[in-house]
N, CA and C of each residue as an Amber inpcrd file, in Angstrom:
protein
   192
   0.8400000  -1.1840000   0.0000000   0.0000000   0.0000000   0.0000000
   0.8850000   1.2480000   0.0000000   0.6340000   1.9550000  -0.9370000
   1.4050000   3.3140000  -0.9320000   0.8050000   4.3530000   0.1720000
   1.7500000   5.4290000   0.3670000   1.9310000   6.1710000   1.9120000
   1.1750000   5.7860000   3.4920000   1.5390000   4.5520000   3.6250000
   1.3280000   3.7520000   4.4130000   1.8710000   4.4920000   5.4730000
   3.1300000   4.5220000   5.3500000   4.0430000   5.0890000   6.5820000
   4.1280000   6.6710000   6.8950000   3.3230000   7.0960000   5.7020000
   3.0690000   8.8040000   5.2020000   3.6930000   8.9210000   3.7890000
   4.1820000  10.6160000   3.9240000   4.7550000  10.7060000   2.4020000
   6.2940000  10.5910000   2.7020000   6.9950000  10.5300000   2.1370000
   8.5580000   9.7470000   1.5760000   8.7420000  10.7340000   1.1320000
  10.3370000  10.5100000   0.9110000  11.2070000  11.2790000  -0.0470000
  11.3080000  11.5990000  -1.6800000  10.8600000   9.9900000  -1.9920000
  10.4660000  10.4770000  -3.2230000   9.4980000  10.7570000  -3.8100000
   7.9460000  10.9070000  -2.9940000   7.0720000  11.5950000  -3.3980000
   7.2390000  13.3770000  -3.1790000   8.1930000  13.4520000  -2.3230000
   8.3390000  15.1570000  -1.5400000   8.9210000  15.4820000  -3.5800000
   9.4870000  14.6620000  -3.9500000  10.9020000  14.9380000  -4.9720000
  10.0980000  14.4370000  -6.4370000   8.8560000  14.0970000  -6.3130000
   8.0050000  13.7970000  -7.4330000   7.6450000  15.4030000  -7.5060000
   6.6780000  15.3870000  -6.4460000   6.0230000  16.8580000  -6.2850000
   6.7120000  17.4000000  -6.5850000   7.6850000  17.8650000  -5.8400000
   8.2770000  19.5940000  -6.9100000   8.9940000  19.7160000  -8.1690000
   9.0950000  17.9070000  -8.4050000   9.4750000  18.1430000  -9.9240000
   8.0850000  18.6990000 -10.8060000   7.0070000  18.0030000 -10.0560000
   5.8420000  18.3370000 -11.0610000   5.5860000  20.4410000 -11.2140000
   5.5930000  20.8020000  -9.8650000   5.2890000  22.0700000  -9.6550000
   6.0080000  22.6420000 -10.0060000   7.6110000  22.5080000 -10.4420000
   8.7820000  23.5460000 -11.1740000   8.0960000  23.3790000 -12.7440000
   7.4430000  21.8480000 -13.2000000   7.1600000  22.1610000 -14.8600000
   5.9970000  22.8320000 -14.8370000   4.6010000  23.0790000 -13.6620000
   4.0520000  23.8040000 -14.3110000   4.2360000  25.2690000 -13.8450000
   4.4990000  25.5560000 -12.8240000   4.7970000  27.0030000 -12.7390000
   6.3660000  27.4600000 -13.1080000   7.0290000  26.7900000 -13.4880000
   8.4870000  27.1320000 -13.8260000   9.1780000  27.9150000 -12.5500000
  10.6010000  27.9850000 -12.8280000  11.2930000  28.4220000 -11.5020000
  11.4870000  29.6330000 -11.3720000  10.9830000  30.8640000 -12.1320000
  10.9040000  31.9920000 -12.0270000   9.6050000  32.5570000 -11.2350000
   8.8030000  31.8120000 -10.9560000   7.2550000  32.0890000 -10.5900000
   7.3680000  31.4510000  -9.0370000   8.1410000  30.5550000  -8.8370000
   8.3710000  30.0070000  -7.4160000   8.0130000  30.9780000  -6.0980000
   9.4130000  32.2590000  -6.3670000   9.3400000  33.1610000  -5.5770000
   8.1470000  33.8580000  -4.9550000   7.3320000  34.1120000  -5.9770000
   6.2340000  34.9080000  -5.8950000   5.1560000  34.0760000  -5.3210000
   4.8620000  32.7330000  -5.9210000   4.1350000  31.9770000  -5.4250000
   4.1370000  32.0830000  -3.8210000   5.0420000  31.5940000  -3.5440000
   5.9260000  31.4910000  -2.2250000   5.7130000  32.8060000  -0.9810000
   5.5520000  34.1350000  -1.7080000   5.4420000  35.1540000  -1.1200000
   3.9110000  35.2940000  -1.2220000   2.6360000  35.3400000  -2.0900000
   1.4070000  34.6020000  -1.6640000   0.8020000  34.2680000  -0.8430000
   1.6720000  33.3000000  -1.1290000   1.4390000  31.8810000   0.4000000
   1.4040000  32.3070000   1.5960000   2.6800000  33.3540000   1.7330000
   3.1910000  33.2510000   3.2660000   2.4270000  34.7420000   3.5880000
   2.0980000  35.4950000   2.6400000   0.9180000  36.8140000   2.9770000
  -0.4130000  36.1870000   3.7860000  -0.9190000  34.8530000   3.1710000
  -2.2300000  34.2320000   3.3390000  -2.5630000  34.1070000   4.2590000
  -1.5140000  33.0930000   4.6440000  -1.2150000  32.4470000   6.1950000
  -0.8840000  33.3140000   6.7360000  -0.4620000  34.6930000   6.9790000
  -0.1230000  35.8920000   7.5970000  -1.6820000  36.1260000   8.1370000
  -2.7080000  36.5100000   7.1630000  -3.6410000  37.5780000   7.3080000
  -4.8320000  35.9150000   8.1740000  -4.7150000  35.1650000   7.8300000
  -5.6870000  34.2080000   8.2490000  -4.9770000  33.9330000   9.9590000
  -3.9130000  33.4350000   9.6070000  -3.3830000  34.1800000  11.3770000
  -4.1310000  35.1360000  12.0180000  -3.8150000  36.6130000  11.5220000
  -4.5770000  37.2950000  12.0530000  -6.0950000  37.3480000  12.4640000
  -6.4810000  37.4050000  11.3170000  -7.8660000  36.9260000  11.6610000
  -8.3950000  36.0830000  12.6240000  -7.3540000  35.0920000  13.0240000
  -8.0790000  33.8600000  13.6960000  -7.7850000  34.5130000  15.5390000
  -6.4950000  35.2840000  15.2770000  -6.2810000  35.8140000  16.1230000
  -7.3340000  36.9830000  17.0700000  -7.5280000  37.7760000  16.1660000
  -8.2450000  38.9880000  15.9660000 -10.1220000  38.4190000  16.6170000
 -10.0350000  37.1180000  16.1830000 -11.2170000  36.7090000  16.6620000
 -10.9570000  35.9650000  18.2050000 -10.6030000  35.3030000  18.3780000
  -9.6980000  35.4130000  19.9410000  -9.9510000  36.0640000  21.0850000
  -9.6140000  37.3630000  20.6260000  -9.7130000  38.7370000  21.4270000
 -10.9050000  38.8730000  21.5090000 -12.2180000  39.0760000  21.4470000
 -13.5720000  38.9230000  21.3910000 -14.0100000  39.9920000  20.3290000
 -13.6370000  40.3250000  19.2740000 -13.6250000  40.7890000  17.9970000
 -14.8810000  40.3120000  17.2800000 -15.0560000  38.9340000  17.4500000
 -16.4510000  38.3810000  16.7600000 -17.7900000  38.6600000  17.1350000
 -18.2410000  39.8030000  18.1110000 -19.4660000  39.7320000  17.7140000
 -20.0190000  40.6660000  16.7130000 -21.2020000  39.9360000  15.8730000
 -21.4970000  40.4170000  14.8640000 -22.3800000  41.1640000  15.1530000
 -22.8540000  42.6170000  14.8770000 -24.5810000  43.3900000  14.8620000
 -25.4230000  43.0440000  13.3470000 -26.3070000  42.4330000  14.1410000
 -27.7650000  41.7250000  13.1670000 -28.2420000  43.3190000  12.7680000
 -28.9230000  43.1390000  11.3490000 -29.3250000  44.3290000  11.0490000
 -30.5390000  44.6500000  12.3070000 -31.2170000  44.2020000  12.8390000
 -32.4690000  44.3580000  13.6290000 -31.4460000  45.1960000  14.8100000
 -30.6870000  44.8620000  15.6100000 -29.6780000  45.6860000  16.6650000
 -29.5680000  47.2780000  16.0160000 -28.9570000  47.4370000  14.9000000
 -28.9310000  48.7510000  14.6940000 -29.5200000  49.7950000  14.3630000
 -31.2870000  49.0890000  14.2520000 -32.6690000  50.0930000  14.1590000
 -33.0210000  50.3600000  15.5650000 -33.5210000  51.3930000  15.6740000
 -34.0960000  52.0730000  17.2140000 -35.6100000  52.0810000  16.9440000
């Protein structure tokens, strides 16, 4: 049974052969910087909700 034990070395080394042919190695960088914005702002967010940030006002709350 394949990744029985998890993923291996040479699936880590399949994968980024596949992802250098379709995004090529000039696009890496950027990809890469993306990524790590994403996971930045979803951090936050998750954070931001934490703090008691989440409650929402129902439109009915903000009529008098």
């Amino acid at each position: 049974m394949p990744f029985r034990g998890g993923i291996g070395a040479i699936e880590l080394i399949v994968i980024l052969v596949i992802v250098l042919v379709i995004f090529g190695v000039g696009r890496l960088p950027e990809i890469g910087g993306a990524l790590g914005k994403s996971l930045k702002n979803f951090k936050k967010g998750v954070s931001d909700k934490d703090e008691g940030t989440s409650k929402v006002e129902t439109p009915s709350e903000g009529k008098a």
